[in-house]
C-alpha positions as CSV (number, residue, x, y, z in Angstrom):
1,X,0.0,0.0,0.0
2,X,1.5,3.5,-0.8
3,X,1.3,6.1,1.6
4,X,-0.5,8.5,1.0
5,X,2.0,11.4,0.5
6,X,2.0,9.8,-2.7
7,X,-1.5,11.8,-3.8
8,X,0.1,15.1,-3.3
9,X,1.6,14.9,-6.8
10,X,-0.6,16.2,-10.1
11,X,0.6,14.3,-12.4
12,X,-0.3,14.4,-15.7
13,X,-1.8,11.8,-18.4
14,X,1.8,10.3,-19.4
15,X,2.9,10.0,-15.8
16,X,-0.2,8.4,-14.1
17,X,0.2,4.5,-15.3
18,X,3.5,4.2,-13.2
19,X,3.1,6.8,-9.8
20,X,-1.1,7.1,-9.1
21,X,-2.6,3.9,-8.4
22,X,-2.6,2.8,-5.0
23,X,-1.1,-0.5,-6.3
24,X,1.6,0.6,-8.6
25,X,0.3,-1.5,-11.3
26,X,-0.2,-0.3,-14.7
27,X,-3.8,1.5,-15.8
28,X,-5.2,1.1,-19.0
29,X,-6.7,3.4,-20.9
30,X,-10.8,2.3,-19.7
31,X,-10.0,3.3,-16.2
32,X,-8.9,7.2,-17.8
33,X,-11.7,9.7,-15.6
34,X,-13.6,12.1,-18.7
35,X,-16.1,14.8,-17.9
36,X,-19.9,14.1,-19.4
37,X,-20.5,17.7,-21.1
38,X,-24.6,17.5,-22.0
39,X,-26.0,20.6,-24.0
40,X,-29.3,19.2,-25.0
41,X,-32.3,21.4,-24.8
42,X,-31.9,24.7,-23.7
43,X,-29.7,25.7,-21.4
44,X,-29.7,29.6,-20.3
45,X,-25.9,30.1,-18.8
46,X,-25.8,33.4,-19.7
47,X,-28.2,36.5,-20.5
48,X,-27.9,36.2,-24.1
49,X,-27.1,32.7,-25.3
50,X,-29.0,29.9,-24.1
51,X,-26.2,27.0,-24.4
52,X,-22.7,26.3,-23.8
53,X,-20.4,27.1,-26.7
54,X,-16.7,27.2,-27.1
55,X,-14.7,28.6,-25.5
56,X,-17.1,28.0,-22.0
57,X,-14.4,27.2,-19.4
58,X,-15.4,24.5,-17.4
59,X,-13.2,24.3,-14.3
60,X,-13.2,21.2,-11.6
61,X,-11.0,20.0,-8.5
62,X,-11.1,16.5,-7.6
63,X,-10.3,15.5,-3.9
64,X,-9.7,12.2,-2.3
65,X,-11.8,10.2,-0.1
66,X,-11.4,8.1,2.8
67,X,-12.8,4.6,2.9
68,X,-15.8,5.4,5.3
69,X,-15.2,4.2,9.4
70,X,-17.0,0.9,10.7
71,X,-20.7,2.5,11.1
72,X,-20.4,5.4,8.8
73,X,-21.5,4.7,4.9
74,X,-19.4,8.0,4.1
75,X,-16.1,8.3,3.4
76,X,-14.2,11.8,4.7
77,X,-12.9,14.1,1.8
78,X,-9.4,14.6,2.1
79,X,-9.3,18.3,1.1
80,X,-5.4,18.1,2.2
81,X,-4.9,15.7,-1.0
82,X,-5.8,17.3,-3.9
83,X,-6.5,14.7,-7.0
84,X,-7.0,16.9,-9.9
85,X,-6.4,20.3,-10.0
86,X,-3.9,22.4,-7.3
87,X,-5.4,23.4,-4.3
88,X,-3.0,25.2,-1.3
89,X,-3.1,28.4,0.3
90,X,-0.7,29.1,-2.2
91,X,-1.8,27.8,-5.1
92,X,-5.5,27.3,-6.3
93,X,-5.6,26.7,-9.8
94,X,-8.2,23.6,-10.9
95,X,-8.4,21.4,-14.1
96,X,-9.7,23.7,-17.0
97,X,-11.2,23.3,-20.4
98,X,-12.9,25.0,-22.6
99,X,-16.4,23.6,-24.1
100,X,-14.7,23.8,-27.8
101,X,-12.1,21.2,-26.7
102,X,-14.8,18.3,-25.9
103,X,-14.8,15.3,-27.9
104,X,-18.2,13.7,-29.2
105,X,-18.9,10.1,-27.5
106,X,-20.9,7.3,-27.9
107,X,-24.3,8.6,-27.1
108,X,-26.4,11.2,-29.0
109,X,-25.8,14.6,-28.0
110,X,-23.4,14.0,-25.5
111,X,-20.0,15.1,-25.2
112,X,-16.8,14.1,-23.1
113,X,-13.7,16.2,-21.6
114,X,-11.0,13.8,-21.4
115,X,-9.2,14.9,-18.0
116,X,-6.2,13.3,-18.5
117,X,-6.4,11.7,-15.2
118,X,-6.6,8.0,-14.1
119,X,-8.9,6.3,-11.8
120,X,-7.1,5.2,-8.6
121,X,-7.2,1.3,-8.0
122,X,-9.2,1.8,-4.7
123,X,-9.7,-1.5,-3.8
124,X,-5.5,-1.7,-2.8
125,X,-5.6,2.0,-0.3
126,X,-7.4,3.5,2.0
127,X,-9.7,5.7,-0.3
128,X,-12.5,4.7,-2.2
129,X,-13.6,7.5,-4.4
130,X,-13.2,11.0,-5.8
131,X,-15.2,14.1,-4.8
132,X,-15.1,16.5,-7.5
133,X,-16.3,20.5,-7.2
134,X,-16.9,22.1,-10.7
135,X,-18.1,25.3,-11.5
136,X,-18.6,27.6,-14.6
137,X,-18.7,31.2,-14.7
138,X,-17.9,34.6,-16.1
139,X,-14.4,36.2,-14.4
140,X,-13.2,39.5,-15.2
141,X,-10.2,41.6,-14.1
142,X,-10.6,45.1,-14.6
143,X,-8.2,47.8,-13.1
144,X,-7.2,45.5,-10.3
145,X,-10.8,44.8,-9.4
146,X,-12.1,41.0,-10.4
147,X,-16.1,40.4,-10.8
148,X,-17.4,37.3,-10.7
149,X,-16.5,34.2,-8.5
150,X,-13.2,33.4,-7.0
151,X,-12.3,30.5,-5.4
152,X,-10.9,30.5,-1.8
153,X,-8.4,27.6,-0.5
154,X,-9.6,26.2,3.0
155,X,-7.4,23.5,4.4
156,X,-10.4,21.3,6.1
157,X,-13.1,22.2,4.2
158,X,-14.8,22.8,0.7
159,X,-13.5,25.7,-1.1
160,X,-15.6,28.9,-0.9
161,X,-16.2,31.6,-3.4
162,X,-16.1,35.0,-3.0
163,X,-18.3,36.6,-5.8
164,X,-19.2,40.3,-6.7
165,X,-21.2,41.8,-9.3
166,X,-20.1,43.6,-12.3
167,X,-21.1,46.7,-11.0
168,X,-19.3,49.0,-13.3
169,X,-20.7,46.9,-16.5
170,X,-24.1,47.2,-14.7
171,X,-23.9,43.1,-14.2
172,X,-22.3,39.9,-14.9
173,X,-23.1,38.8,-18.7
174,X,-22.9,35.5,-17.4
175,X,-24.6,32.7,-14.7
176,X,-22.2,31.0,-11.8
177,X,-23.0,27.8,-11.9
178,X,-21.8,25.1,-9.6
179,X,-21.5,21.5,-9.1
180,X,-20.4,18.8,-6.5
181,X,-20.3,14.8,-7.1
182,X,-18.5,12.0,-5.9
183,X,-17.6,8.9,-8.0
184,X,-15.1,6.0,-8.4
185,X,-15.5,5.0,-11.9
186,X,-16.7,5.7,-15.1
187,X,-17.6,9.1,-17.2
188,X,-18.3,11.6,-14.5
189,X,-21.6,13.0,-14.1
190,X,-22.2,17.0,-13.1
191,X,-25.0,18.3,-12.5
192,X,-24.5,21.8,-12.4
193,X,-27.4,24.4,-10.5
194,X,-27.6,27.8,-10.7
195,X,-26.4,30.2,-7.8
196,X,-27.8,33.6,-8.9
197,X,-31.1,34.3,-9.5
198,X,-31.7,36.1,-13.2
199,X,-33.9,39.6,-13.6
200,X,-35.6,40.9,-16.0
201,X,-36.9,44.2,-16.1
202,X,-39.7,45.4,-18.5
203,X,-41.1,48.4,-19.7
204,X,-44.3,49.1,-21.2
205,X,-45.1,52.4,-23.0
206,X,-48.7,53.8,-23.5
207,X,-49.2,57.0,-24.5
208,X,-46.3,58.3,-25.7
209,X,-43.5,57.4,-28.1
210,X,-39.4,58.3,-27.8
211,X,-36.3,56.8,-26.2
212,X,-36.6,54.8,-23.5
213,X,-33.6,55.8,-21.7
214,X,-34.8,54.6,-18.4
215,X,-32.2,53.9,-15.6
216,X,-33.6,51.5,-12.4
217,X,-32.4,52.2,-8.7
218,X,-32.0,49.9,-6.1
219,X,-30.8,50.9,-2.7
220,X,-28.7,48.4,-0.5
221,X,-29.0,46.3,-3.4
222,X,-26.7,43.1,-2.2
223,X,-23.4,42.9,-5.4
224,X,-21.0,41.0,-2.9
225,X,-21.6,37.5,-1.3
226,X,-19.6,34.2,-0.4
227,X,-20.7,30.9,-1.8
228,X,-20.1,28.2,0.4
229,X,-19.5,24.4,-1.2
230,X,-20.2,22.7,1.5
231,X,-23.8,23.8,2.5
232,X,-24.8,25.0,-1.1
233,X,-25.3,27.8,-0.3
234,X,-24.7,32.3,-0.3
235,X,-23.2,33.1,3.4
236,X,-22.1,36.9,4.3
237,X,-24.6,38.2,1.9
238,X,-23.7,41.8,3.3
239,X,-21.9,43.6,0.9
240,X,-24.3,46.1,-0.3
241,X,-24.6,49.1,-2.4
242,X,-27.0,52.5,-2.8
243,X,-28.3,53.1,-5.8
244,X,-27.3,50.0,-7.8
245,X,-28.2,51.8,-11.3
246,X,-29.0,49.5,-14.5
247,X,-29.8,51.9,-17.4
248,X,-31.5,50.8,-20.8
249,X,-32.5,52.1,-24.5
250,X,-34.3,49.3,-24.8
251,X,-37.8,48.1,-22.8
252,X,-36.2,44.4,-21.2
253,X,-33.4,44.7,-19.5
254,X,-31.8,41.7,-18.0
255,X,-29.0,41.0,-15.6
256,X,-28.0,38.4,-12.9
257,X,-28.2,39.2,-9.1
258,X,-27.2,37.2,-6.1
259,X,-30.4,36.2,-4.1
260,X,-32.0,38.7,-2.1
261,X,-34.8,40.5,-1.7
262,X,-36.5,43.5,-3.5
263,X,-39.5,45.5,-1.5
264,X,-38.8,48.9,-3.7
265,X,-36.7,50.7,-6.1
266,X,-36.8,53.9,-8.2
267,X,-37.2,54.9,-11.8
268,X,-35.8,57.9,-14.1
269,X,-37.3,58.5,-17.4
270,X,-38.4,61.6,-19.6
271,X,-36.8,64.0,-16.7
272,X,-39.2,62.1,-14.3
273,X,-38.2,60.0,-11.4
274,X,-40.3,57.9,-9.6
275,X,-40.3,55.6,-6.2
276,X,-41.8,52.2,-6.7
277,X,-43.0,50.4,-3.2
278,X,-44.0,46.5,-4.5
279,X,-47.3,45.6,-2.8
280,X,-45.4,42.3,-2.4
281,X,-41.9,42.3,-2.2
282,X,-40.4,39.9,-4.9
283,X,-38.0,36.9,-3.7
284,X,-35.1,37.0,-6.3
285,X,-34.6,33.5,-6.2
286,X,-31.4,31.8,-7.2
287,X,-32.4,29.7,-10.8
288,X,-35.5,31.9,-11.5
289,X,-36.2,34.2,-13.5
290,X,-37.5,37.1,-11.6
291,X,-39.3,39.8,-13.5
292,X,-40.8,43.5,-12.6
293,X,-43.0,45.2,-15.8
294,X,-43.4,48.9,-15.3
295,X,-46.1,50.5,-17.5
296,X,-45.2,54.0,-17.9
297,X,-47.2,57.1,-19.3
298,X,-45.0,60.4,-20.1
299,X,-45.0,61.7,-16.9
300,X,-45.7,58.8,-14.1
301,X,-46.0,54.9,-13.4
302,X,-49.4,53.8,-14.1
303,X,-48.8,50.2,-13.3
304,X,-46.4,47.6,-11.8
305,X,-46.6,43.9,-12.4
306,X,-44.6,41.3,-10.3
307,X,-44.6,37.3,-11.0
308,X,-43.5,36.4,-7.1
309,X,-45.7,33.3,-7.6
310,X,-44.9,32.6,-10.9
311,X,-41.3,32.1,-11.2
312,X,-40.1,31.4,-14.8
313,X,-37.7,28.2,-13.4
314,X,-34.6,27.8,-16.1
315,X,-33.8,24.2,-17.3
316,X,-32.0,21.9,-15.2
317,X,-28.1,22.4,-16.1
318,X,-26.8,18.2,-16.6
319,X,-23.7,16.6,-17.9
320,X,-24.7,12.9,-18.0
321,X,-22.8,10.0,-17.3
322,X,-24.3,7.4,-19.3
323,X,-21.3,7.4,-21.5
324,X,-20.4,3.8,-21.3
């Protein structure tokens, strides 16, 4: 049995036959891990396109874990022995590739990332599967100041992300989406789920004609949250902001938020400017589309229309596994 400082190395495809298995023997290509990549049906990841397309970065990390104690059906993941992917205080820097880069497999409209990674031969250690985090999102650096999620290293835990809005581009052009699974053979299958919750904000003119030119305001609007792996879900939602201002020359306007809650908000049209009190405050729920219509004469709001009980739900997100 090797020890297990052995896991600490990343090896990659070439070096795996001779240095991973817990057995030292030799692995054959059928016991190589790949990454089911499933675009069926529609998929909105992002506020424009409704499908992954090259180059979508898909990134993953893939942990250890222990054979589970005498009473216990689950193993512990090892998050001190990274499998795929670096992870340190140092270093956090995970297996990525881009949607373009998949190969076509053996089933209709699925694809496959091959990793490059072996299988360990788990029945010769003391672990006895993988736990893999994966996540795809949009990630800009602008003038020292990143928007969208980052991941965080923790030693004894899940790795968090520490996500903030695109507040200078008005919001993130793209979902966060995240997803955690544990195997020990096969084609791995993510299912990713959506972390933000998607608005859409409508106008409806009626009795005049012109630019819209209408800019929304939300005070203590919530741009800066941690996501937390290991619950699933936002923690330290309290990074807020007053006004958070989306303006539009057109009449839908859609962003992504993090989930919160939106009770009122002002409007600024045709030199006017309006505040809007909800007569039920609207739930931005994380995978929903959340939408507000505003109809709007030349000189005041005539009408607001919230759908807090009838959530537009997105499609579920899927990579499937039924590869072999």
């Amino acid at each position: 049995m090797m020890k297990r400082r052995l896991y600490i190395l990343l090896l990659p495809l070439l070096a795996f036959a001779s240095a991973v298995s817990c057995s030292k023997q030799e692995m054959d290509t059928a016991s190589s891990i790949g990454f089911g990549v499933d675009t069926d049906g529609n998929i909105p990841t992002k506020v424009t396109d409704t499908s992954f397309e090259g180059p979508d970065i898909i990134n993953v990390l893939g942990f250890l874990v222990e054979d589970a104690e005498p009473g216990n059906d689950e193993g512990r993941i090892n998050y001190g022995m990274p499998y795929i992917g670096a992870y340190s205080s140092s270093t956090v820097s995970p297996l990525s590739f881009s949607y373009s880069d998949v190969t076509a497999t053996g089933y209709e409209g699925g694809k496959v990332y091959a990793s490059g990674y072996y299988w360990p031969k788990f029945d010769n250690c003391e672990y006895e599967a993988l736990h893999f985090h994966a996540y795809y999102a949009y990630n800009t650096t602008s003038d020292g100041i990143t928007t969208g999620p980052v991941i965080q290293y923790r030693s004894d835990a899940a790795p968090v992300f520490e996500y903030n809005m695109d507040i200078k581009g008005q919001a993130a052009k793209e979902d966060f989406l995240v997803a955690s699974q544990t195997a020990s053979e096969n084609d791995v299958e993510l299912k990713f789920r959506h972390t933000l919750a998607k608005v859409v904000l409508e106008v409806k003119l009626y009795d005049w004609i012109g630019a819209y030119d209408m800019k929304w305001m939300f005070d203590d609007f919530v741009v800066g949250a941690t996501w937390d792996c290991t619950h699933s879900a936002w923690i330290d939602s309290d990074k807020t902001i007053s006004p958070f201002s989306v303006t539009s020359t057109a009449n839908v306007v859609s962003f992504y938020a993090i989930p919160q809650t939106v009770e009122e908000f002002a409007v600024v049209w045709n030199y006017h400017k309006e505040k809007i009190t909800l007569p039920t405050s609207l739930t931005l729920a994380a995978g929903f589309a959340n939408k507000i219509t505003l109809s709007i004469s030349r000189d005041k709001v005539i009408g607001v229309v919230i759908e807090p009980g009838k959530p537009q739900q997105w499609d579920t997100v899927e990579n499937t596994n039924n590869l072999n």
